[in-house]
Structures are given as C-alpha cells and as structure tokens.
Residue, then its C-alpha position, 0 to 999 in steps of 0.5 A: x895324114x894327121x895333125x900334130x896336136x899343136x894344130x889339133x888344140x889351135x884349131x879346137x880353140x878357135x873353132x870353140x870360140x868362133x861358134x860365139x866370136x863376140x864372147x870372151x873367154x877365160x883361160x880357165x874356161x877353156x881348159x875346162x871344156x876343151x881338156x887342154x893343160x893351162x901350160x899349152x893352152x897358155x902357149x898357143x893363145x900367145x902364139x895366135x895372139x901375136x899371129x893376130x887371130x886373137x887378143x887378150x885382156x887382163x885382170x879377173x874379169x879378163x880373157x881373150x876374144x878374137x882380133x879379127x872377123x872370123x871370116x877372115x881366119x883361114x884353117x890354113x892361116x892357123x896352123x901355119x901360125x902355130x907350127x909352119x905348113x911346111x911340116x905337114x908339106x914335107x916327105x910324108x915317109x920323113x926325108x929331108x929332100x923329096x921332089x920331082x926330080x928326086x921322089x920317095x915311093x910315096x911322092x906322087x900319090x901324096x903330092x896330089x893329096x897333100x895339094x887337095x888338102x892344103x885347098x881345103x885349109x886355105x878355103x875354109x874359115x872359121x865363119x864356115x864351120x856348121x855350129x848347129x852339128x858340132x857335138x865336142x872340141 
C-alpha cells in the first residue's frame, strides 16, 4: 500500500511545520525545502486550510501557520481532508464492490491490513513525530 502523492505532500508539509508549530511559513519557503510546485502546494494548503488544520495570512510578510494545536491533528484527519480515507479503504485489486459477502483474493488478508493501518493514522498525530531523527520531508 502507498499513499497518493496528495496525502504524500500534506502529510510532509504538515509534518515540516509541525516540528516548529508556532512558525509561520511562506509558500515560497515550502516549495523551496520540500520540492513541492507552487501550484499543488497552493491547492493542498487551501484545502487544509478549509479543513481547519491550517490558516493563512496575506500580504508580503504573510504565510500560513497552523489553526490548531497540533496534538490534536491526526494522520488519519489529514489525509482524509485532502482526498477521502475511503480510496485507501477500498479494493486493494481495484473493484468497485469488494465485501465479505462478495470478496476479492486479496480481501481477507488486506482487511486485517488495512484495519491496522487505519490505527496507526487515527492514533498518531502530528505532536508525535520524533523531530530530533527527521533527516528529510
């Protein structure tokens, strides 16, 4: 299983800014250290900046800083903000309707995955990451 690179950049950015939450941070400044374009990275602060994770400020000295306390942001809540839990839950052999009553091969052995790790996004939050042993974003 891998993330789309949706969740992949939102879960970098935030994860980069949370290891300084009281910063601000410019769009310029971002894309710089994150090797993310201006247009994505522009789209995805939008869109966690209506989720509430994040706000933004305007004018030249401006940039975006986080909304709330960062113990309270969940993996779990960020990529489902950005593109839905429900794609990394579905089929993981891509059909539309896969259940109990109607499995794929792959059903049972992903279920078990897919419930572990849908713990792990929706236990861990931002405040969790070790900041010290983080080499790159």
């Amino acid at each position: 299983m891998k993330l789309s690179k949706t969740s992949e950049y939102a879960l970098r950015i935030l994860i980069f800014m949370a290891k300084e939450p009281e910063n601000l941070y410019s769009a310029k400044h971002l894309i710089e250290k994150l090797k993310v374009s201006d247009k994505y990275l522009r789209k995805l602060m939008t869109d966690m900046s209506k989720s509430g994770f994040i706000k933004s400020s305007q004018g030249r000295d401006g940039g975006y800083t986080f909304a709330k306390d960062i113990q309270n942001i969940f993996l779990y809540d960020i990529i489902d903000s950005v593109e839905g839990m429900e794609k990394l839950n579905g089929c993981v052999l891509g059909f539309d309707e896969c259940s109990c009553t109607n499995p794929c091969a792959m059903h049972n052995i992903w279920e078990d995955k897919r419930n572990e790790m849908n713990k792990l996004f929706s236990e861990t939050r931002l405040s969790d990451m070790d900041f010290e042993k983080i080499l790159r974003y």
